[in-house]
C-alpha positions as CSV (number, residue, x, y, z in Angstrom):
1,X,2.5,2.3,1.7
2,X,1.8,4.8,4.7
3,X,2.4,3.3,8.2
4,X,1.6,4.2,12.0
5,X,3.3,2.8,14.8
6,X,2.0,2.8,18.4
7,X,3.7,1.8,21.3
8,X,2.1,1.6,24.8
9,X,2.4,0.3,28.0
10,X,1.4,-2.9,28.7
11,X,-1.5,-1.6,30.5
12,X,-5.3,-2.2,30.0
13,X,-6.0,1.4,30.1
14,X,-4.2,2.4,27.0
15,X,-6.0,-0.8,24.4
16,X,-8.9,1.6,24.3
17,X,-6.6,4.1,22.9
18,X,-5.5,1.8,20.5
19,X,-8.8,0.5,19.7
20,X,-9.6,4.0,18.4
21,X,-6.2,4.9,17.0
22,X,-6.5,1.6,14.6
23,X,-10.1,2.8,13.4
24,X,-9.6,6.3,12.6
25,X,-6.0,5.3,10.6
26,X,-8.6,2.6,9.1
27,X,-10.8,5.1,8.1
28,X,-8.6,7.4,6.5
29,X,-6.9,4.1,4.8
30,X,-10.6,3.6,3.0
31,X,-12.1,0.2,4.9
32,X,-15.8,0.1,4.6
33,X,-17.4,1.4,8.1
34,X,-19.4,-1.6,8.3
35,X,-16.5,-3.4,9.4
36,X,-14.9,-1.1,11.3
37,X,-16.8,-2.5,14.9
38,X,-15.3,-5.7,13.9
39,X,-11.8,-4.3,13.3
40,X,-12.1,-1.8,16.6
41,X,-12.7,-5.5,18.8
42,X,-10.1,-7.5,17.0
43,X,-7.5,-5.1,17.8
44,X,-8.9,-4.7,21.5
45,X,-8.8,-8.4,21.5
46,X,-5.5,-8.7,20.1
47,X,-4.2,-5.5,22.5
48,X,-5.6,-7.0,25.8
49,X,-3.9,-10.5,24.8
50,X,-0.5,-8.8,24.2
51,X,-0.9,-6.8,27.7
52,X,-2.3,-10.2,29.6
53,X,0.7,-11.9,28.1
54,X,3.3,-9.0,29.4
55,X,1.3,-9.3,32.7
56,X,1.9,-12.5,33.1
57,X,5.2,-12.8,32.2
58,X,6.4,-9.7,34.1
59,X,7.5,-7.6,31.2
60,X,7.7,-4.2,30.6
61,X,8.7,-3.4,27.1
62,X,5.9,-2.1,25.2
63,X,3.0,-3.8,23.2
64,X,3.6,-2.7,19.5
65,X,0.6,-1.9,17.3
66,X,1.7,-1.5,13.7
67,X,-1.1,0.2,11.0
68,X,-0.2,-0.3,7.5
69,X,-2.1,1.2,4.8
70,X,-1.1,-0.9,1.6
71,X,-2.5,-0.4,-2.3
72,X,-5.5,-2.8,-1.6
73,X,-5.7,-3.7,1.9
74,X,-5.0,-2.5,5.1
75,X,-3.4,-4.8,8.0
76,X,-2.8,-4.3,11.4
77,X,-0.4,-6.2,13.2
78,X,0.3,-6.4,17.6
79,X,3.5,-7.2,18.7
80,X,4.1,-8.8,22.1
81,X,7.7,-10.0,23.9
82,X,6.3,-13.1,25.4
83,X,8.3,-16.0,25.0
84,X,6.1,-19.1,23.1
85,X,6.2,-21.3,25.5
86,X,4.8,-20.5,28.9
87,X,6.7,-22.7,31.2
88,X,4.8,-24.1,34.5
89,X,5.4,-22.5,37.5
90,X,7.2,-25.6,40.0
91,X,6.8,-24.1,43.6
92,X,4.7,-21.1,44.3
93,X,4.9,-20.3,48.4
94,X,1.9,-18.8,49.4
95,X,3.9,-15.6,50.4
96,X,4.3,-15.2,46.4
97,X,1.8,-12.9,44.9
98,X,-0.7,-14.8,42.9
99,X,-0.3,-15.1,39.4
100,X,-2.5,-16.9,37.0
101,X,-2.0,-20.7,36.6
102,X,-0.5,-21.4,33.1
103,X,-3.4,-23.4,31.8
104,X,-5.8,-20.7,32.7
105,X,-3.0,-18.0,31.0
106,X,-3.8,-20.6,28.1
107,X,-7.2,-20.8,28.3
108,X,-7.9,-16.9,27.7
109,X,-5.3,-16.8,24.8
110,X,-7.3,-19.7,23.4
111,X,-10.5,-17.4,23.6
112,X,-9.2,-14.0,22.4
113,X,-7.5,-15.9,19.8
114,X,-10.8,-17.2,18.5
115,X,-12.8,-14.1,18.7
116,X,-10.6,-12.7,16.3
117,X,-9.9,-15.6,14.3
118,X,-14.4,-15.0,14.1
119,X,-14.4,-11.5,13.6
120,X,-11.4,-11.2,10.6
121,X,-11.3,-13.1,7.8
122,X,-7.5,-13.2,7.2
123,X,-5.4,-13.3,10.3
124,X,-2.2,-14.7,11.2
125,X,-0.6,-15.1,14.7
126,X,3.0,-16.5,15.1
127,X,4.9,-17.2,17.8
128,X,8.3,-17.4,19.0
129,X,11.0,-17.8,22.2
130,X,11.1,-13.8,21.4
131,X,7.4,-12.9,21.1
132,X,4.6,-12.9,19.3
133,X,2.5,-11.6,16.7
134,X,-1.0,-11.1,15.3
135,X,-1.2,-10.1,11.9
136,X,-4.9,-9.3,10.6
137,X,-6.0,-7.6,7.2
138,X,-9.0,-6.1,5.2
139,X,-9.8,-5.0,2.1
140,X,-10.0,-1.2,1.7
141,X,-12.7,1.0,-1.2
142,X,-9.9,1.0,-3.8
143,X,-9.2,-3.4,-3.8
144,X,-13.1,-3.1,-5.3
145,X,-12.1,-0.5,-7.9
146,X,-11.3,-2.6,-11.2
């Protein structure tokens, strides 16, 4: 079971990087290319959601992007630090800079979430007080080979 690990900076500029880094390891771990547009958005999705979530939490440890090559599949799993539970904001003066209101925070997780619940079959996110995670999978040439 061969693995890559990326880290990066919770920065929008580096989840193209990682877009491409997760299809090329892809590749070379033997996923059909017909699914490998699909697999580049769910991990940009998944990357941008990690980054958004560091954003708005003020964080800056980085977003973890584990590649993991296994005998029939090949999963993909982004890591973020966010706690679970965004708690509301009580008094924001207007001299504070302007952050996004929690239910719109929740309302983008929400969408990237179903993207990539749409574009891969078997996906898992779980969620803690000490971060999060998006596990996704696909089958690679040699689960076909009886």
């Amino acid at each position: 079971m061969a693995t890559v690990e990326l880290r990066f900076s919770a920065s929008p500029e580096h989840v193209r990087t990682a877009r491409l880094v997760a299809a090329a390891v892809a590749r070379r771990a033997g996923v059909d290319e017909s699914v490998l547009d699909e697999l580049r958005l769910a991990v940009g999705e998944a990357c941008s959601r990690a980054v958004g979530l560091h954003s708005a939490h003020g964080l800056t440890s980085p977003v973890r992007v584990m590649l993991t090559e296994g005998e029939k599949s090949f999963s993909i799993e982004v890591g973020d630090d966010a706690p679970g539970v965004v708690p509301a904001p009580r008094d924001q003066s207007p001299a504070a800079p302007e952050q996004p209101s929690p239910e719109s925070t929740e309302d983008t997780d929400q969408l990237g979430l179903a993207v990539i619940s749409g574009l891969v079959d078997d996906v898992e996110v779980v969620s803690d007080s000490h971060g999060g995670k998006i596990r996704m999978s696909w089958p690679t040439a040699t689960a076909s080979i009886p």
